[in-house]
N, C-alpha and C positions, 0 to 999 in steps of 0.2 A: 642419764642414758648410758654413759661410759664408766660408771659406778664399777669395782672390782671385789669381791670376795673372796680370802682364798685360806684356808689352813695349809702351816707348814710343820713336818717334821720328818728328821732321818732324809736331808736330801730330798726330801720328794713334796710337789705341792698338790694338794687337793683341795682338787671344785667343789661345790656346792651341791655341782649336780652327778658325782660318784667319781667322776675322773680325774687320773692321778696321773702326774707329770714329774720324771727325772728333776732335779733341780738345773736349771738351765735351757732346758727343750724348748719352751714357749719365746725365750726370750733368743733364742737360733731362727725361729720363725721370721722374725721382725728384722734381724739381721741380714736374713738372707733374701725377702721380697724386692719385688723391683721399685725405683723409685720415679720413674719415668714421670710419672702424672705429679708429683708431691707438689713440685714446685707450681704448678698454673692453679692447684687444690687451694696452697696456703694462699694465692694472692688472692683468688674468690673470698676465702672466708677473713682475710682478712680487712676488705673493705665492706665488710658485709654490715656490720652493726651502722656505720657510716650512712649507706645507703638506703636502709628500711628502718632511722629511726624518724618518725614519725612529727617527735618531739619535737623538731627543729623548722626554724621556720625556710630553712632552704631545703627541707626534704623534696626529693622530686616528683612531679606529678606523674612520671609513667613509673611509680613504686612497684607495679605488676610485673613491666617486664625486667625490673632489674631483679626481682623476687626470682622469675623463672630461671636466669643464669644460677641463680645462687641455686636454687632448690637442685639442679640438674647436680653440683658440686657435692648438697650435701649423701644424696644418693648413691653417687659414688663412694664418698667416704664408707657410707653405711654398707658397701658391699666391700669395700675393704676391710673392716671391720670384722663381717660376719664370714669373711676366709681365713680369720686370724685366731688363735686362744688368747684369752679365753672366751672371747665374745663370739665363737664360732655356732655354738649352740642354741646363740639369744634371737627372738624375732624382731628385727628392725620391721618400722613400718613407712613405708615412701611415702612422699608428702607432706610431709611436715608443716611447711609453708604454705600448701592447698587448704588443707586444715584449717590450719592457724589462721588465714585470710577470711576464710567462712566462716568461722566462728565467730569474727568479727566483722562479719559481713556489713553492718550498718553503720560505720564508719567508713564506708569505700563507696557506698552505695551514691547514687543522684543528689546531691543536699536539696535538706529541706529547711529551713530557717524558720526557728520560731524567732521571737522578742528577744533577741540577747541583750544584756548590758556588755557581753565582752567584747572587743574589740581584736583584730590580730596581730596588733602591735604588743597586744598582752598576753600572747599566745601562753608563752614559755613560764611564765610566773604561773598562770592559773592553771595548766598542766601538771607544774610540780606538784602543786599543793592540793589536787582533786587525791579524794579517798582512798584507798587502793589497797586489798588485801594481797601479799604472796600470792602469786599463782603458779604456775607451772605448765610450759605449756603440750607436755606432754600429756596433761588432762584434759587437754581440748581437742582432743582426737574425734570429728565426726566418723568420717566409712574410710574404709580402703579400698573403695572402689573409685577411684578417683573421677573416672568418667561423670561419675555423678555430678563431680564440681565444675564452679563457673575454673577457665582457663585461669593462669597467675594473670596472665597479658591483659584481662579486660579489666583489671582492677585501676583505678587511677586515683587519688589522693586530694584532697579539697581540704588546706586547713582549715579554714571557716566552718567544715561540717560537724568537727568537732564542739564547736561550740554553740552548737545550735541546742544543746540540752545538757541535763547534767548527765544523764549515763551515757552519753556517749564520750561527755571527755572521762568517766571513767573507764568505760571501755578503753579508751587510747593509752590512758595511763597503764591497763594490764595487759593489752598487747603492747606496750614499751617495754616491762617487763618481761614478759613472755621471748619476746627480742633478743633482751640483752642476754636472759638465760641460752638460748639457742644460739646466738653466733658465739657467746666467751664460749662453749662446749665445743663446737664443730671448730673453733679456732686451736683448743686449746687439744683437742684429738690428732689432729693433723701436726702441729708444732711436737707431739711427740714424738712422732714417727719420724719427722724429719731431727730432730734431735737424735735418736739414735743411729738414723746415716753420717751427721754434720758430727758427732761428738761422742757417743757412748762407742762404735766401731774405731775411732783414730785413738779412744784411750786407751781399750784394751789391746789394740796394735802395739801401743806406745810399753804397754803394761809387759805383753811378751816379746817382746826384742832381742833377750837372748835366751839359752834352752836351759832356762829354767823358771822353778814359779817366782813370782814376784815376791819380793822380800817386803817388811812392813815399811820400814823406810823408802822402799822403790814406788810401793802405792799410795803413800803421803806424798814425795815429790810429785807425781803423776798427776794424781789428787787435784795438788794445788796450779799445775801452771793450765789444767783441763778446769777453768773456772764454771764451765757449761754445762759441767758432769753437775746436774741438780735437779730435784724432782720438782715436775709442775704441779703436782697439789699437795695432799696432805694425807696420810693415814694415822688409823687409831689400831693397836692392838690389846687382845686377850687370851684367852683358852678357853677350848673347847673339845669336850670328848666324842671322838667321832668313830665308827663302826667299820674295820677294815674286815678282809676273808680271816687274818690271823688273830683275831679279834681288836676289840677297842684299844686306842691310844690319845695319848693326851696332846694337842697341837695346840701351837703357836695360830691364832686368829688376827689374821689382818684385813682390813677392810680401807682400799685405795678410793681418793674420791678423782683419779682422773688413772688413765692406761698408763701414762709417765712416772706416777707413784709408784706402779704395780712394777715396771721393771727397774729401774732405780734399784727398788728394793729385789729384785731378780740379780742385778748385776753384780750385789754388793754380798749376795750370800754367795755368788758363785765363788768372788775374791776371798772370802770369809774359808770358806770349806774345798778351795783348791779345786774346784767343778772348773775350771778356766774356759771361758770360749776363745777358741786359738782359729785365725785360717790358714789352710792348707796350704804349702808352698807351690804345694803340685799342681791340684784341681781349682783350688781358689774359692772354695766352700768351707763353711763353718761347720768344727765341731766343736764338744767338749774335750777334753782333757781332765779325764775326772780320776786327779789325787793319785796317778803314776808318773813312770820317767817322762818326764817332757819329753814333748816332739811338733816339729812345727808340720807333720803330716800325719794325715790322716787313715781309718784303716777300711775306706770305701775300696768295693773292687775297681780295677781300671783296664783290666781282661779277666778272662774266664778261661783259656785257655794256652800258658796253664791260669791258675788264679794265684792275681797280684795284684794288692792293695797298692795305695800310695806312699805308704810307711816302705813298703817292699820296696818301690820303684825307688826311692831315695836312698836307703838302705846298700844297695846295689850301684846307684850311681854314685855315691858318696866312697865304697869301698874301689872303683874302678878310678876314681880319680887322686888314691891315695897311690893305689898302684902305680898309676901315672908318675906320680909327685914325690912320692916316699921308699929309696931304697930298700929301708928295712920291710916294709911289708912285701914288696917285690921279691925278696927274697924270701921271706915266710910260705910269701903263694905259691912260689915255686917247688920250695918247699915239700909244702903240703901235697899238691899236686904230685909230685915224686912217689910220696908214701903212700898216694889214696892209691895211685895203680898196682902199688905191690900189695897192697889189702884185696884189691878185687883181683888180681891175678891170686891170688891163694898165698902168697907167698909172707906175706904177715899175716895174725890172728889181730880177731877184732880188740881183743884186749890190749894187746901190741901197738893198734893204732895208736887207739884211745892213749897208752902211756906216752908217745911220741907226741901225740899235741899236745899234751900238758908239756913237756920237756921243750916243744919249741915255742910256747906261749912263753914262757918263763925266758928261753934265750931273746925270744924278741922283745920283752919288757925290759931285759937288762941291754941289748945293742942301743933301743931309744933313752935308758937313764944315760949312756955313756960308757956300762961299766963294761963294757966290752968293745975290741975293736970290730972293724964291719969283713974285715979278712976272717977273723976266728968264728964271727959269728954266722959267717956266711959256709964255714968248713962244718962248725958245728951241726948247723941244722940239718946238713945232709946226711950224717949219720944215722 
């Protein structure tokens, strides 16, 4: 269900279904969503396989309504999901477990008992060992109309009814199946997401710390002490020529078998090609930093009037508090300020300025090496 496809090349990843994405964008998405609900999501789905398997001879006889907490969980997920890329475009279908239970209707149903030799002491032996092809239980999709179906809640569980024939304990044996495939998915969906709040976010924190990009040496120690930073499933790649406006080119084909692979591998080309996702000191939102001077802000507006990005706003508080702190520039501004009024009173030409900043950039790079004292250098600039 959370299956990923994706060609990459020149920074940019493309869908399957025409849409092309910055290298990094999708994985700023997941960064930047709320996490409010993760943690009540992952403790449903994680006692989930627990609770509806079947198999066990302590499974619970009100299996319905624990079905129903679950199924309401996995629904959310699936709407998490489908506000995220690139599963934004996919049709999830609710109900899964409505489904799933109907299709298997006569396993839940009233027992009826024929002649069995088995006994329920032998539950668990003769379950393993009944027939059982792969299923899937995304193929047992009755309607979407849910209404149709019996409630989860009416459903209640009778081991003994399994053994009242043989397809029924096969039935039980492929909705076991059908189970385990469904909760490891919906467990292992959610543990990624929260892996990129609990671990992929504190590494790249850790990665940019100071203003600059991370050295290879710096993303090896990183690396190693973030032992968490690792993919939950697996990919395979190839190439494939695909149809752009400037015509075809030849991409990198990767195919994720869980959303964790898929960024993993997002995060690792970010680090790879200097795309860095960096947050903003200012706003406290994620962007990239893609392969210029480092900066820990960003170039989002923060007024319109006039217009001033974040970058600006730091920019400006960073040069007022050198002012504050550092003679020599105190007296550069002054400086400056001196010269800019006799430009705009007429009384220097603009070419005049223009040689006077050079002249006092240069005296103020030599006050901060030393090689000037802050008396001469402070006569000089007036000049």
């Amino acid at each position: 269900m959370f299956e990923i496809e994706a060609h990459y090349h020149d920074r940019k990843i493309y869908l399957p279904d025409g849409r092309v994405y910055p290298l990094g964008v999708m994985l700023l998405r997941y960064f930047s969503m709320s996490s409010y609900v993760l943690a009540e999501l992952f403790d449903v789905c994680e006692r989930a396989k627990s609770e509806l398997n079947i198999s066990s001879l302590y499974c619970p006889a009100d299996i319905g309504e624990r079905a129903q907490e679950i199924e309401f969980a996995y629904d959310s997920i699936m709407d998490i999901a489908k506000s995220l890329p690139p599963h934004d475009t996919k049709h999830f279908r609710h109900g899964l477990l409505r489904n799933l239970f109907a299709y298997y209707n006569d396993i839940f149903d009233e027992p009826f008992y024929e002649d069995s030799e088995f006994e329920v002491n032998d539950y668990n032996e003769h379950f393993i060992s009944a027939e059982s092809t792969p299923v899937s239980y995304e193929e047992m999709y009755i309607t979407e109309e849910l209404n149709e179906l019996r409630k989860l809640s009416d459903y209640e569980f009778d081991s003994k009814k399994v053994f009242s024939n043989y397809e029924n304990r096969k039935d039980a044996a492929d909705f076991t199946t059908c189970i385990e495939q469904m909760t490891t998915e919906f467990l292992t969906f959610i543990e990624d997401i929260i892996r990129v709040k609990n671990i992929f976010m504190p590494f790249v924190d850790e990665l940019c710390d100071h203003n600059c990009y991370p050295t290879t040496q710096k993303v090896i120690g990183t690396f190693q002490r973030y032992t968490g930073v690792i993919s939950s499933g697996s990919m395979c790649m190839g190439h494939t020529v695909i149809e752009t406006e400037k015509g075809p080119i030849l991409c990198e084909t990767y195919r994720f078998t869980s959303l964790g692979a898929f960024l993993y591998f997002e995060l690792f080309k970010c680090i790879e090609e200097k795309f860095m996702p960096v947050r903003c000191k200012n706003c406290g939102r994620w962007f990239i930093m893609k392969n210029t001077t480092f900066s820990h802000f960003c170039k989002r507006l923060i007024s319109s009037n006039p217009p001033k990005t974040c970058r600006d706003h730091a920019m400006s508080h960073n040069f007022k508090e050198k002012l504050k702190s550092d003679p020599i520039w105190e007296i550069y501004n002054r400086g400056y300020k001196q010269h800019y009024a006799r430009f705009m009173k007429g009384k220097m030409t603009k070419a005049e300025f223009s040689e006077w900043g050079e002249y006092a950039i240069e005296l103020r790079t030599k006050a901060a090496d030393g090689e000037l004292e802050i008396e001469e250098y402070q006569r000089l600039i007036r000049i």
